[in-house]
N, C-alpha and C positions, 0 to 999 in steps of 0.2 A: 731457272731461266735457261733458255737453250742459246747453246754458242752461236755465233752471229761471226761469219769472216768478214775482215775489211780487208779489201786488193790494196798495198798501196803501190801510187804509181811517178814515178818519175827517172828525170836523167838516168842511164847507165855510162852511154858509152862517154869518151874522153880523147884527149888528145894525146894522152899520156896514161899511160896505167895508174899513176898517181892517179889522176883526177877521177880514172875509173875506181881509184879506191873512195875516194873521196864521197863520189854519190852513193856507192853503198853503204861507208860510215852513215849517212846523211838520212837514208832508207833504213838502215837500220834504227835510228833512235827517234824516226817519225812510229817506227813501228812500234818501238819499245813505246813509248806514247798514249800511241792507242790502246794497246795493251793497258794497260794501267789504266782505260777508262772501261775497260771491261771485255771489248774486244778483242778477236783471233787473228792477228798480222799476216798476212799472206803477202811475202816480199818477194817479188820475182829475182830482185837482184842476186838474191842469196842463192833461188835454184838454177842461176847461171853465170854466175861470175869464176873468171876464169875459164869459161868454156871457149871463148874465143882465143886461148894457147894451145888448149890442150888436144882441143878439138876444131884444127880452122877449117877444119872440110866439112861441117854443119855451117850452113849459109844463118844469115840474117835471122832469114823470112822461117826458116824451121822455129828459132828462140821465141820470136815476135807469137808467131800464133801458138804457141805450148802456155806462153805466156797469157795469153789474149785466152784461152781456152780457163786458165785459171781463174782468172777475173770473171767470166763467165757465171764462176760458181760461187761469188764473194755476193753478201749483203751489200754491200756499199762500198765509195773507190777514196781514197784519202789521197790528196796531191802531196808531193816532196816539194822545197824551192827547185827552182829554176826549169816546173814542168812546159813553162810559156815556150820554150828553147828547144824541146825536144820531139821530135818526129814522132817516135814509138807510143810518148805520153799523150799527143794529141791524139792518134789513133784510138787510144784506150778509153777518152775522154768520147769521141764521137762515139764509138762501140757499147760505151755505160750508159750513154744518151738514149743511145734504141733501145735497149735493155729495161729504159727505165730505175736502172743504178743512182742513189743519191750520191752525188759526188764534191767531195769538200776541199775548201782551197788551200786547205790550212788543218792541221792536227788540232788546233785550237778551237775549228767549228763544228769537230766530230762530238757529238755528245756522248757523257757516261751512258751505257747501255740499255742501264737500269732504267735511266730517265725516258728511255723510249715506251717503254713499256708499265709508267706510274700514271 
């Protein structure tokens, strides 16, 4: 069976660096999830968390579409809580819309892999 990437997609930013850890906790164990039903996690969080300390002279809109490029090339988009909330995740949602991306509201409604293909 051939790997199949899922983008998943929700909150990053925060009010609080906490809370910016927080949604990547949150991204990461949507991820781990997926994984475990057979799927390749593809976390944007993890390829830029922290980038806005270490690097605050890359804007936004550089993350947003590296990001938006990656999704591009994922199977299908898995939503984290609280993506109702967030600007970047609604973006990613209309962008998987045109793409024709199946996209799930819940780690819950992503099926094992295999079942796609029995």
């Amino acid at each position: 069976m051939q790997t199949k990437l899922i983008y998943v997609a929700g909150p990053y930013r925060g009010v609080t660096q906490e809370a910016i850890k927080l949604n990547i906790a949150v991204a990461k164990q949507v991820g781990k999830l997926v994984a475990q039903k057979g799927w390749m996690p593809v976390i944007p969080h993890l390829n830029t968390c922290e980038f806005e300390l270490i690097a605050p002279e890359l804007k936004d809109e550089f993350w947003l579409e590296g990001t938006m490029e990656l999704m591009r090339r994922c199977w299908a988009v898995v939503l984290c809580p609280g993506w109702q909330n967030s600007s970047g995740t609604l973006a990613e949602i209309k962008e998987a819309k045109r793409l024709n991306l199946t996209v799930y509201e819940t780690e819950h409604h992503v099926p094992k892999l295999e079942a796609l293909w029995s």
